[in-house]
C-alpha positions in Angstrom: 120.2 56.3 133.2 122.0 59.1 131.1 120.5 57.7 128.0 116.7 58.2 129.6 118.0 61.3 130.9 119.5 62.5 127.5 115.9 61.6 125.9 113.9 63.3 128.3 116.0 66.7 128.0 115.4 66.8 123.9 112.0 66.2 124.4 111.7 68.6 126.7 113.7 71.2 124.4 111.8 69.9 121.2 108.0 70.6 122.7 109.6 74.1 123.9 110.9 75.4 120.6 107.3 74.1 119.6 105.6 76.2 121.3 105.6 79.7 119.7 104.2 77.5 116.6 101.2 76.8 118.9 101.0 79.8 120.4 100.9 81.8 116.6 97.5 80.2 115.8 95.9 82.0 113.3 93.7 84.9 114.4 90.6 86.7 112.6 92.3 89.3 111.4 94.6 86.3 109.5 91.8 84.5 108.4 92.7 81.6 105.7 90.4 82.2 103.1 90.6 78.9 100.3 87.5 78.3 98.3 88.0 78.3 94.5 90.4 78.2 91.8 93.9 79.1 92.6 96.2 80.1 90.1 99.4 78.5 90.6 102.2 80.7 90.8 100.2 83.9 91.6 101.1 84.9 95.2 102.2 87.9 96.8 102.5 89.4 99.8 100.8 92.9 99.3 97.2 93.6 99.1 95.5 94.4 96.2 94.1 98.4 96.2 90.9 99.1 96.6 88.1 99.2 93.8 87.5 102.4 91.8 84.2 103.8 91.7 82.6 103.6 87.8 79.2 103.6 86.5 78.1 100.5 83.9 78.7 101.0 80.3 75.3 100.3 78.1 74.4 97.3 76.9 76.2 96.4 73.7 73.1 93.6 72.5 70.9 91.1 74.0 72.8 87.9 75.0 75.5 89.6 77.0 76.4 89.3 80.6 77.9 91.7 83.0 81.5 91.1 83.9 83.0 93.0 86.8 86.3 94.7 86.8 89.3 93.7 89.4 92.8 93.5 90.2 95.6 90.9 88.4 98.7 90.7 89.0 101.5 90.8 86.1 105.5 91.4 85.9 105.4 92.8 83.1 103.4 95.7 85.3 105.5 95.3 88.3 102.7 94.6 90.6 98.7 94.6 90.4 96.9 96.3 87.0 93.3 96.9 87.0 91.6 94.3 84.4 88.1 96.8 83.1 84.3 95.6 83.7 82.8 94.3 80.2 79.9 92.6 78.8 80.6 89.0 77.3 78.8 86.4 75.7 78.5 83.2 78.1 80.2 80.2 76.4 76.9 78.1 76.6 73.6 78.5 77.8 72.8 78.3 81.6 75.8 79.4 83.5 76.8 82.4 85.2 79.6 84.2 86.5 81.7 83.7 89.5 84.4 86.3 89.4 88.3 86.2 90.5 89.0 87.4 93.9 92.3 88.1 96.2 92.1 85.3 99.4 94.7 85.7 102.2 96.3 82.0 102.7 99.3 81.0 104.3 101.2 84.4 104.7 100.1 85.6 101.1 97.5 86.7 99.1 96.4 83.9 96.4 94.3 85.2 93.0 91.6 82.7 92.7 90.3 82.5 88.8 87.3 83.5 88.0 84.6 80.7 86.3 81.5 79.9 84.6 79.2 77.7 85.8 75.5 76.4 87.0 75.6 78.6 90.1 77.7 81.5 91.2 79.7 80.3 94.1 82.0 82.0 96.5 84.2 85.4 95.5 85.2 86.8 98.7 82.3 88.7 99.8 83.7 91.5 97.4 81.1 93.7 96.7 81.9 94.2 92.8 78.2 95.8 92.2 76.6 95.6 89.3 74.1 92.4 90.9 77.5 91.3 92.5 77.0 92.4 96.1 78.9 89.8 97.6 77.1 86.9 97.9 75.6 85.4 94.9 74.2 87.5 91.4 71.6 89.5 91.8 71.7 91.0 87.8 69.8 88.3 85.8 68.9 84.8 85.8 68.3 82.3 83.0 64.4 81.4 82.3 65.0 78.3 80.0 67.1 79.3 77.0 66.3 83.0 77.7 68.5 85.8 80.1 66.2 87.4 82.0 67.9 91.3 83.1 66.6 93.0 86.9 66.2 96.0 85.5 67.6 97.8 89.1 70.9 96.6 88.5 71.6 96.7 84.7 72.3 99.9 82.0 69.9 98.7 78.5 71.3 102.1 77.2 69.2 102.0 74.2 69.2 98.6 73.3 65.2 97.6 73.9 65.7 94.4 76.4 62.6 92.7 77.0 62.9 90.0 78.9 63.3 91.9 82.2 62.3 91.6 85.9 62.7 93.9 89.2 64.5 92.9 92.4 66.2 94.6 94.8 70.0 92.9 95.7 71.2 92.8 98.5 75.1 94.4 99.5 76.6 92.1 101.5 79.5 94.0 102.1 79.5 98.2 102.0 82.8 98.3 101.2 85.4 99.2 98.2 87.8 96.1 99.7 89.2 94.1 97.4 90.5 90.9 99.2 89.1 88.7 101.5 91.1 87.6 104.6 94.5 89.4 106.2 95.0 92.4 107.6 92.2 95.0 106.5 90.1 92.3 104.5 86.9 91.5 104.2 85.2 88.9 106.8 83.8 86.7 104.4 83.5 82.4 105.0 82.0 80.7 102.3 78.1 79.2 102.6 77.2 75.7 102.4 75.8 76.7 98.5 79.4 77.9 98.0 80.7 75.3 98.8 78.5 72.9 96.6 79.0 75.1 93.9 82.8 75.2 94.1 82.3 72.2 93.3 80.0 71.8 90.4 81.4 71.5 86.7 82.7 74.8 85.8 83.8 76.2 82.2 87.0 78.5 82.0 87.2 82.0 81.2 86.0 82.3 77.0 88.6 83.5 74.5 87.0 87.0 74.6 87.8 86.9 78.6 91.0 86.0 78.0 91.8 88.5 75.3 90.7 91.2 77.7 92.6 90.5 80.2 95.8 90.6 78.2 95.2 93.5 76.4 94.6 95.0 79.9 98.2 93.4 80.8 99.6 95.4 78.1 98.0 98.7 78.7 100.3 101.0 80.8 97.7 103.2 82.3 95.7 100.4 84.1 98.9 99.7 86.1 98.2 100.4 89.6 101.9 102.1 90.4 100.8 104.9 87.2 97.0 105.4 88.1 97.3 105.7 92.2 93.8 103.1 91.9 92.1 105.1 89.2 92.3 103.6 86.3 91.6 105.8 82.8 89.7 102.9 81.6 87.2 101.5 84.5 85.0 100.0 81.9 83.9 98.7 78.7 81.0 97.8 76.6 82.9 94.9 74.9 85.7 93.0 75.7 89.3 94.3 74.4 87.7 97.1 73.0 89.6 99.8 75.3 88.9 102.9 72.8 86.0 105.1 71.4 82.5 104.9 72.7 81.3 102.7 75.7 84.7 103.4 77.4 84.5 104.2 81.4 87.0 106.3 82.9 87.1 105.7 87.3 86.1 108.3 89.2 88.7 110.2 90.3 90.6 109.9 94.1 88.7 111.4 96.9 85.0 111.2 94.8 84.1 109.0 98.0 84.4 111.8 100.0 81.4 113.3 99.0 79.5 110.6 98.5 75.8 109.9 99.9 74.4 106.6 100.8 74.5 103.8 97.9 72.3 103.9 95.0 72.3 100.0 95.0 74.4 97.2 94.4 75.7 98.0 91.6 79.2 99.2 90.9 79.4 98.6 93.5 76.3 98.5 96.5 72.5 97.5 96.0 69.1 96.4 97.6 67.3 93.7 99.7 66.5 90.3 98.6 69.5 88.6 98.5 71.0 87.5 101.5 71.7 90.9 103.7 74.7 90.7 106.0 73.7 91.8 109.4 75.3 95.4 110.2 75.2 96.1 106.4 72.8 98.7 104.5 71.1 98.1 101.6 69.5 100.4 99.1 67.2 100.6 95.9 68.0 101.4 92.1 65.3 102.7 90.3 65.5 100.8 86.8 66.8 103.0 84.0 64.6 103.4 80.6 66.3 103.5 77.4 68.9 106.9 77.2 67.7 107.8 80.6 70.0 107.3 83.7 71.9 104.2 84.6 71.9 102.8 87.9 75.2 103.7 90.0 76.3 101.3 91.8 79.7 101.1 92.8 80.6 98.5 95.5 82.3 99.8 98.3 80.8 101.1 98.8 78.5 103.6 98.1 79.6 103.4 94.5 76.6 104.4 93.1 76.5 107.4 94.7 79.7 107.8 94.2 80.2 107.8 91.3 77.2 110.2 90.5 79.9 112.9 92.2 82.5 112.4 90.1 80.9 112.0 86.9 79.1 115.4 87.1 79.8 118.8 89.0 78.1 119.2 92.0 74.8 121.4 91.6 72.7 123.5 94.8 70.0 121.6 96.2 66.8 123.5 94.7 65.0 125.1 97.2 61.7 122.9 97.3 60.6 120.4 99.9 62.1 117.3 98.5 65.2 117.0 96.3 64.9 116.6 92.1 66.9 114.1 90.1 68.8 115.6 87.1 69.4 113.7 84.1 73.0 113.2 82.7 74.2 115.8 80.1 74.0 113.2 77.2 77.8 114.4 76.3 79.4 112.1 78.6 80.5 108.8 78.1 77.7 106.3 80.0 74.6 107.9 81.6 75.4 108.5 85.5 72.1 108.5 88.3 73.1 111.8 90.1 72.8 111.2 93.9 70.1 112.4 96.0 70.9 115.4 97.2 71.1 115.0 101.3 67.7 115.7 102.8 67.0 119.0 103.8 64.4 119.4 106.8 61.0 120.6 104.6 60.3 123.9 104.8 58.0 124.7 108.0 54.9 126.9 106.9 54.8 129.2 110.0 51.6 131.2 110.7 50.8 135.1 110.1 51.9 137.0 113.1 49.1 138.3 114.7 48.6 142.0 113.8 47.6 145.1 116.2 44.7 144.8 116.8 44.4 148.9 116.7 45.0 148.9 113.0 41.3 147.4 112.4 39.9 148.5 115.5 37.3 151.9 114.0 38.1 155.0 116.2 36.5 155.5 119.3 33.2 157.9 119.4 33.8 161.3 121.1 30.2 162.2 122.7 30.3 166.1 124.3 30.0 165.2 128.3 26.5 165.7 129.5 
């Protein structure tokens, strides 16, 4: 009898030191988020910061695909470093993109690598821009042996790129979030094409990739603890190349301030054809000619827009019914879409007052009383 009795009083104590296990079930705002290639050994337990606002460096040839820029993680920095946007060469033909996002899993933020492959599959629903909305690529698609550019989302510069297209992408997520998952992160769950394409053959990150991101790693400005989130060097026309022309500085801090609605999805935010999240706005780049304005596009958010601020010094709204688009100065470094200028009710035409009527009325004949 006090054996039974014994085995029924540590079960009883067993199931309740059990129970604040059950009762700590995740909750959305700890949302596991696991699709991709983790990194082994990169884990931590802060968040990365948010994405600076840039504009797209120019094209450096025909054959190169855009890149976007994010957050790594190195000791040698002592915590995240920002790792620039660039155009690469694709190791083969037929594969695009998927870039590295931050995933809350298990108490921690993981660093899933970035990869090349058939398909772009799942990033986080980080809305990088540039045709990386958050969901998918919306910046170019292969047409055989041939990369076809959307001309909405990409900066030719004045390289003449022919084999173009326009479509509008979609921004999944109008927001400058880096991570997916945790406390403050994005909402994001992987489709079913995610899924499949997680699981496709994928080729790792070329040599060029790699060389960028280490020469990033041993850059001291691009540490996040030295550039408060705004790095010097935002972007770059070719990889490791962090010097002399094609060179994007961030915008700097509060530039999101006086922001106006997104340009598009580029760096980062863009327009409708890809899938729209419900609750999110989309918007439209107009596609830049050669040396005439880039698209903006900045992802959080309104990056495009954005970044139009902080590129160039505000200017007064002209005085006509609708606003006028400005070009760039063609000193700076990439050419910047200046943001509409928020729309101003048109000037009402009001009618001529009505005027006394005794000023055309003809004097009044005096006849001598009869």
């Amino acid at each position: 009898m006090l054996k039974h009795a014994t085995f029924r009083n540590l079960l009883l104590a067993a199931t309740i030191a059990a129970s604040p296990l059950i009762a700590a079930a995740a909750t959305p705002a700890a949302a596991q988020i696991s699709v991709g290639i983790a990194v082994p050994g990169i884990s931590v337990t802060i968040a990365p910061p948010i994405l600076p606002i840039y504009v797209q460096p120019a094209i450096p040839a025909v054959g190169y695909l855009w890149t976007p820029g994010y957050w790594a993680w190195g000791a040698d920095q002592a915590g995240y470093y920002w790792v620039p946007g660039t155009w690469v060469q694709p190791p083969t033909i037929g594969v695009l993109w998927t870039p590295p996002y931050w995933g809350w899993n298990n108490g921690n933020y993981v660093f899933y690598n970035g990869y090349w492959g058939p398909h772009v599959g799942f990033y986080g629903g980080v809305n990088y821009g540039f045709g990386y909305g958050g969901d998918g690529y919306g910046g170019g698609r292969w047409n055989g042996n041939q990369f076809a550019y959307n001309q909405n989302v990409n900066n030719f510069g004045s390289v003449p790129v022919t084999n173009v297209y326009r479509e509008n992408v979609a921004v999944v997520n109008n927001s400058q979030v880096s991570y997916a998952g945790g406390a403050g992160g994005l909402r994001s769950e992987p489709t079913a094409a995610d899924r499949v394409a997680a699981n496709e053959q994928h080729v790792a990150p070329t040599a060029q990739q790699t060389a960028h991101v280490s020469t990033a790693a041993r850059t001291p400005e691009l540490a996040a603890s030295r550039n408060g989130g705004h790095p010097a060097i935002a972007a770059t026309a070719e990889p490791a190349k962090f010097e002399g022309a094609g060179v994007v500085r961030a915008a700097p801090a509060g530039a999101a301030e006086h922001a106006a609605a997104p340009a598009s999805a580029a760096r980062p935010g863009e327009a409708a054809t890809a899938r729209p999240a419900p609750g999110h706005s989309v918007a439209t780049n107009a596609a830049p000619a050669a040396g005439r304005v880039a698209p903006v596009e900045h992802a959080a958010p309104e990056h495009a827009a954005q970044a139009a601020h902080a590129a160039a010094p505000a200017r007064p709204a002209p005085a006509r019914a609708a606003p006028v688009q400005h070009a760039a100065a063609p000193a700076r470094a990439a050419p910047v879409q200046r943001a509409a200028a928020p729309a101003r009710a048109a000037p009402v035409q009001h009618a001529a007052a009505p005027r006394p009527a005794a000023a055309h009325a003809a004097p009044a004949e005096k006849r001598p009383a009869t």
